[in-house]
N, C-alpha and C positions, 0 to 999 in steps of 0.2 A: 446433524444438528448444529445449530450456531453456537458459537462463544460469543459471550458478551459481559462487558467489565462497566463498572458505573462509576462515577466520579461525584464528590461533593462542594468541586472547590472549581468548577469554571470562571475563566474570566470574568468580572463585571455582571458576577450572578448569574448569566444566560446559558442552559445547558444545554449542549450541542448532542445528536444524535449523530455518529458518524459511521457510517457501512460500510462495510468488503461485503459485495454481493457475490463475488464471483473468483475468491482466493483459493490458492493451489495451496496442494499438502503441507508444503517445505513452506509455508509464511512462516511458521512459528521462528526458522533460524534466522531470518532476517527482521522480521518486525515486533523488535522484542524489546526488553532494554529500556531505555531513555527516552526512545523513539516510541513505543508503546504507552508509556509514560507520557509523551508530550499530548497525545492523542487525548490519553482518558484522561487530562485534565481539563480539558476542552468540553467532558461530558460523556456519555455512553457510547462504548465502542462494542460493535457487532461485527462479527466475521462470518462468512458461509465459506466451507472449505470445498466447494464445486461449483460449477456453473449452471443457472438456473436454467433447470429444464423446459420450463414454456414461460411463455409470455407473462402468466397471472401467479407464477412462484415469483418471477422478477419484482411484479409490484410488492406482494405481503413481503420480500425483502427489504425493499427499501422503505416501508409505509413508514411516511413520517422523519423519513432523512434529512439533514441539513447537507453533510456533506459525503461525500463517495469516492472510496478510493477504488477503480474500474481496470480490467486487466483486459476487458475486450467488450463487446458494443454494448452502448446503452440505446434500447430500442428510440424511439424517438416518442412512441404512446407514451412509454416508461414516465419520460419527462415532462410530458404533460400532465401526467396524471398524478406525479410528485411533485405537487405546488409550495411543501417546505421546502425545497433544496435547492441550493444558494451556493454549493462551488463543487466541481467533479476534478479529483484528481486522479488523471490516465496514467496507469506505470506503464509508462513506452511515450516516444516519441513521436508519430502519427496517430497523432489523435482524430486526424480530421478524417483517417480510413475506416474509422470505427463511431465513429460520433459525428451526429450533423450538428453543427460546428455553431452554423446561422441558426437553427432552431433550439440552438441551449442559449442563445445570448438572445433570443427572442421572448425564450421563458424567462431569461432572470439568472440566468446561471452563468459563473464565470466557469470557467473549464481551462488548467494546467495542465504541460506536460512534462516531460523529464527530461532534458533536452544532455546530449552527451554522455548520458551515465554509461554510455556501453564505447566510447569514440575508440578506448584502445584495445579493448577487448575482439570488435569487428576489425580492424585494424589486424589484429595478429591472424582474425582466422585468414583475411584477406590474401596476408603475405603465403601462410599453411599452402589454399589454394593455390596459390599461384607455384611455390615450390613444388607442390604436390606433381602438378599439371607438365612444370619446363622439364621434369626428372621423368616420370612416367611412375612414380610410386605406388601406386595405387597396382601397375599393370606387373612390375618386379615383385613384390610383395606377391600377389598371387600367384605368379607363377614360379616362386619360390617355394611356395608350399605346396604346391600340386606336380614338386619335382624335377620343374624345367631352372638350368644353369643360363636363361635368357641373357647375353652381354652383348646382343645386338643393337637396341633402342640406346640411339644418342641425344640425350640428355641437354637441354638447353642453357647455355652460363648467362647469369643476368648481370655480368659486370656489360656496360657499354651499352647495354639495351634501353631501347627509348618506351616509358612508361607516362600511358597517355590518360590522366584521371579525369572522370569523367563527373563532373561538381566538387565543387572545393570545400567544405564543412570541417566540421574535424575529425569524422572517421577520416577523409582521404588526406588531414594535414598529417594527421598520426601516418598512415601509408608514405605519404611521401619522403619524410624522417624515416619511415625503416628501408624505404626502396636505398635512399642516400647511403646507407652503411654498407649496402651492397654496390654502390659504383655505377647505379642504374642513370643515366640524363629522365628526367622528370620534365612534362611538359602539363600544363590543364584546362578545362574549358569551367568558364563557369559564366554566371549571368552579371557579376559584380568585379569584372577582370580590373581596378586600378592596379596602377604602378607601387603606391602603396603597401598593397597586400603581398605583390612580385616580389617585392623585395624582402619584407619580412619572411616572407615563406620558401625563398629563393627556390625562385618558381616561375615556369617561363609561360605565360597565359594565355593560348590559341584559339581561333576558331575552332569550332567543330569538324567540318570539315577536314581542316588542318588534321587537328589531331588524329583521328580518326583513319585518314590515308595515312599518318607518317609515323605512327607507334607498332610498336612488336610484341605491345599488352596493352589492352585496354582493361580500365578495370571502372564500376558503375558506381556514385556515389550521390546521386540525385533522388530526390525525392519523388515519388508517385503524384503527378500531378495531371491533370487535363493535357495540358503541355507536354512534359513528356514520357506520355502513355506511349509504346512504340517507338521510343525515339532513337531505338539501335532495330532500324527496320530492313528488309530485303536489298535496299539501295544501299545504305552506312554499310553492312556488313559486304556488298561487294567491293565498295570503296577499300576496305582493309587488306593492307598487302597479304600475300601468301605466306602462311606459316605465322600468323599473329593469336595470340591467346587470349581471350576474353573471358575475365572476370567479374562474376555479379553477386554482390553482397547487399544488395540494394532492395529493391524489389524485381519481382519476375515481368511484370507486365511492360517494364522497360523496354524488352526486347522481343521481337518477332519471331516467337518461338519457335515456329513451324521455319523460317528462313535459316536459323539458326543451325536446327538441327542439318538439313541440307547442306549448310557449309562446312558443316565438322564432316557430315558422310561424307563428302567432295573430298575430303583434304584440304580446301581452301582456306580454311581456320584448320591449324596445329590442333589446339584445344579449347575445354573451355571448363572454368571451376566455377561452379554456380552452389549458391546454397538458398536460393530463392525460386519459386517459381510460377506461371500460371496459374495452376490448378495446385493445391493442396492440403493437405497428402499428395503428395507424386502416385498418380497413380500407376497400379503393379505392370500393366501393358503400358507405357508411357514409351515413344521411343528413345530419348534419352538415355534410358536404362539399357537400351542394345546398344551403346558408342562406346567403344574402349580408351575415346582420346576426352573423355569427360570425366571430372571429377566432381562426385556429389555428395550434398550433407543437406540434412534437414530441419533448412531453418532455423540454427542454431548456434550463426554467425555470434550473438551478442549475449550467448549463455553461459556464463562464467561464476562462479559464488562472488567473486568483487565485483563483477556487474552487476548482481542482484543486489549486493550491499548498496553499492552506488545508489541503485533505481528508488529502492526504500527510503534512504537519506535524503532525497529530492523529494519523493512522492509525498512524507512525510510534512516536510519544510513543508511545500504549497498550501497547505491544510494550517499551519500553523501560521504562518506569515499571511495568510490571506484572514484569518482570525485577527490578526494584530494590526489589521489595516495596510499592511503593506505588500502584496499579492506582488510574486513573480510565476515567472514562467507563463504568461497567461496568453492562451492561443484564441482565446474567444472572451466576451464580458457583453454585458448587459450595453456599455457606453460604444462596444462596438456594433452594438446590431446594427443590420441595413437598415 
């Protein structure tokens, strides 16, 4: 059953209907407080604490919404057929993989998203991975428990090693700051390489190509686009010298997963720490799961109680600031449509 709380005292008289159609258990510890508060003064706030089962739960959820705070896809029916609602705020960063983007700003809807709330958080699992992977932890830990005194497998030192990131944002600014405490040379590819940025972020800014033959970790921090769907394909990962580690915190579809797996079986990739993938759930026959030079998690690079804090604090703001006339974060808007 829903929770829902009423308000008597909205802005400038108008009272706002605003919806969680699609909120997990643990909302209560984060959206609570002030933040809860700022909401229901705006007018009636409604939670559903699962995700709607079909199509026609989703509508009698939202019948009648102004605004939506959305954890994962809004049908596109959904939005046409909610012709009250006027601003959707996404907790998460790609919005545009779960929501069509041009057809909310077609209906009239502006649509934020939460841009950063997890940067240090992916950040640390990144380096985890990556430690995980140069050490063979994963391989020592079980074979410690199952008996075996393993002090064969050498261990890779990340002082001196060239770390090649692969989009510059702020998860890979935060990586690059931790790679530096370790004595790593940092190089990066991105779409907006000025001197500028080089320097503030002292940071040496390469082709792809570049990068890609001349690093001893790659690590992925690009977004999921048309562009670069595949863009660590059968050709880049031969390009990579022998014994390089590649990690992805990014998304899966990045990378050529079927070529991938090949090179870790070859040897030709050392390893590779992924916590992203094609298909998931990782499914239970997946070959990935038979590589012992791979280290794997699920999708949980940006799950942290301060990242959720974060994600709420922004998801929040949008909803209110876009009330107050002054809208950030906005990844779509009515004045943007085609």
């Amino acid at each position: 059953m829903p929770e829902s709380s009423n308000s008597d005292s909205a802005p400038g008289g108008s009272v706002k209907s605003i919806v969680y159609p699609d909120a997990g258990q643990d909302i209560e510890e984060v959206l609570t407080g002030r933040r809860r508060k700022s909401l229901e003064r705006l007018g009636d706030l409604k939670i559903f604490y699962d995700t709607p089962p079909d199509h026609q739960d989703f509508l009698e959820r939202v019948h009648g919404a102004h605004a939506l705070l959305v954890g994962w896809a809004l049908p596109v029916e959904v939005m046409t057929q909610t012709p009250t609602l006027e601003v959707l705020s996404f907790t998460g960063i790609g919005a545009g993989n779960f929501i069509d983007l041009p057809a909310a700003a077609a209906q009239g809807i502006t649509v934020c998203n939460c841009p950063g709330y997890a940067d240090n958080t992916v950040a640390e699992h990144t380096f985890a991975l990556l430690l995980a992977t140069a050490r063979h932890l994963p391989r020592l830990d079980a074979g410690l428990r199952d008996g075996h005194w393993n002090q064969s497998l050498l261990g890779t030192e990340l002082r001196g090693k060239r770390l090649g990131l692969i989009g510059f944002g702020g998860i890979a600014q935060r990586v690059r700051q931790l790679a530096g405490t370790f004595g790593m040379s940092i190089c990066a590819w991105t779409r907006n390489p000025d001197a500028k940025r080089a320097r503030v972020h002292d940071v040496t800014f390469v082709p792809l190509d570049e990068l890609v033959a001349s690093s001893d970790i790659v690590s992925l921090h690009v977004t999921l686009t048309d562009d670069t769907q595949g863009l660590i394909d059968r050709a880049r990962l031969e390009q990579m010298k022998p014994g390089v580690i590649l990690i992805n915190t990014a998304r899966g579809e990045l990378v050529d997963e079927s070529a991938l797996i090949e090179a870790l079986a070859s040897g030709h990739l050392k390893a590779a720490g992924l916590d992203v993938y094609c298909t998931e759930p990782l499914p239970a026959a997946h070959p990935l799961l038979t590589l012992e030079n791979v280290v794997l998690s699920p999708h949980v690079a940006y799950h942290t109680p301060e990242a959720n804090d974060s994600l709420y604090e922004i998801a929040v703001e949008n909803i209110v600031r876009y009330y107050a006339g002054d809208p950030i974060n906005v990844v779509a808007s009515p004045d943007s449509k085609q």
